[in-house]
N, C-alpha and C positions, 0 to 999 in steps of 0.2 A: 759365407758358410763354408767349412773345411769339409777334405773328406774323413766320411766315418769310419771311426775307428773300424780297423781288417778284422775279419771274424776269420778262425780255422779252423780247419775240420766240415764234417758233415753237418748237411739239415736236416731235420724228414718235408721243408716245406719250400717249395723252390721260390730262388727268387722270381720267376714269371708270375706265378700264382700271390706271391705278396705284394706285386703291381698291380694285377687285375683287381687283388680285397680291396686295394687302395684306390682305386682309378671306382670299383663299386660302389663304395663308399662315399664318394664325393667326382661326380664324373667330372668336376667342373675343373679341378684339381689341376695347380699348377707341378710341371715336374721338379722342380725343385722341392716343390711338398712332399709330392712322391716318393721322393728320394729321399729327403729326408726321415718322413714313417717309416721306410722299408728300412734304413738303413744302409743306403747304397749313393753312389753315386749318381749325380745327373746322368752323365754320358750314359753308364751302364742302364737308367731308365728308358733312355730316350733307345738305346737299342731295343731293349724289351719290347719295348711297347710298339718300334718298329715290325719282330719275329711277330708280334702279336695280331697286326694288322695285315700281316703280309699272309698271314694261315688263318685270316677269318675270322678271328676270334673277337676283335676289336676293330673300332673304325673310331673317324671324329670327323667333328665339323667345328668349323674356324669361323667365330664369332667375333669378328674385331680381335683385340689382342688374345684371346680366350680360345684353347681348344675343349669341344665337348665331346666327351667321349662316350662310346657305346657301347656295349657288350652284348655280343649273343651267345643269350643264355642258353640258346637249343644247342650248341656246338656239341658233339660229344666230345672227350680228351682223346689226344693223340694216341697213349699207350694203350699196345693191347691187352693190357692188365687191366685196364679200365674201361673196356670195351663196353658203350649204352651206358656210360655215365656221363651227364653235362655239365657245362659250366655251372650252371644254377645250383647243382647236387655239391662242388666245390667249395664254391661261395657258400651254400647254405651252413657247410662244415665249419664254414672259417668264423663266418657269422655268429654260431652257438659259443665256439670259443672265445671269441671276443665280447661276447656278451659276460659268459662267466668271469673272464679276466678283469672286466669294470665293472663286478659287482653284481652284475644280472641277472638272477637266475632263469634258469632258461629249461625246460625239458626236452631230452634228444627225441623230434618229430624223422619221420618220413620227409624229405626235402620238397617242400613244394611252394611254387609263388608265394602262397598264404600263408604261410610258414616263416617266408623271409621280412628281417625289418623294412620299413617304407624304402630307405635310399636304395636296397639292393631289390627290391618287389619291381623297381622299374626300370630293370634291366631290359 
């Protein structure tokens, strides 16, 4: 697998947080999958997801060849612009849209465990 095409300019959605939907999404997740969803490169996952572990946000456990990975969902976000918002309130965002974008409709809820589909509920 080649690297993905360069993307320019701005996002409004970082690429840590399109790790984390991904890593949500399927903890079990190889990083070359990762990287591939995001549209990024291995290396640049494997740093990610490095920042991510190293400020709490993420951890794993090494299963035979297989890292699993885990998120805490209580974390709140680093910006003070989003000060008492958590992981969970993130992921719930990312969730709803991704659910509309495959079809799904979905009603914009208040973010809460019960709220979120099964893979991301057992964060």
């Amino acid at each position: 697998m080649g690297v993905p095409d360069p993307h320019n300019g701005w996002t409004f959605i970082t690429n840590h947080a399109r790790v984390l939907a991904a890593i949500a999404d399927d903890p079990n997740a190889r990083i070359r999958d990762i990287a591939a969803h995001c549209r990024l490169t291995e290396r640049a996952v494997q740093r990610i997801i490095a920042d991510l572990e190293q400020n709490g946000y993420l951890s794993h456990k090494r299963e035979g060849r297989t890292n699993t990975y885990r998120i805490e969902a209580g974390k709140v976000l680093r910006h003070p612009a989003e000060a008492g918002l958590t992981v969970a309130s993130l992921l719930s965002l990312l969730v709803q849209d991704e659910a509309r974008r495959g079809g799904q409709p979905t009603e914009p809820t208040e973010p809460t465990e019960s709220t979120q589909p099964s893979p991301r509920a057992q964060l």
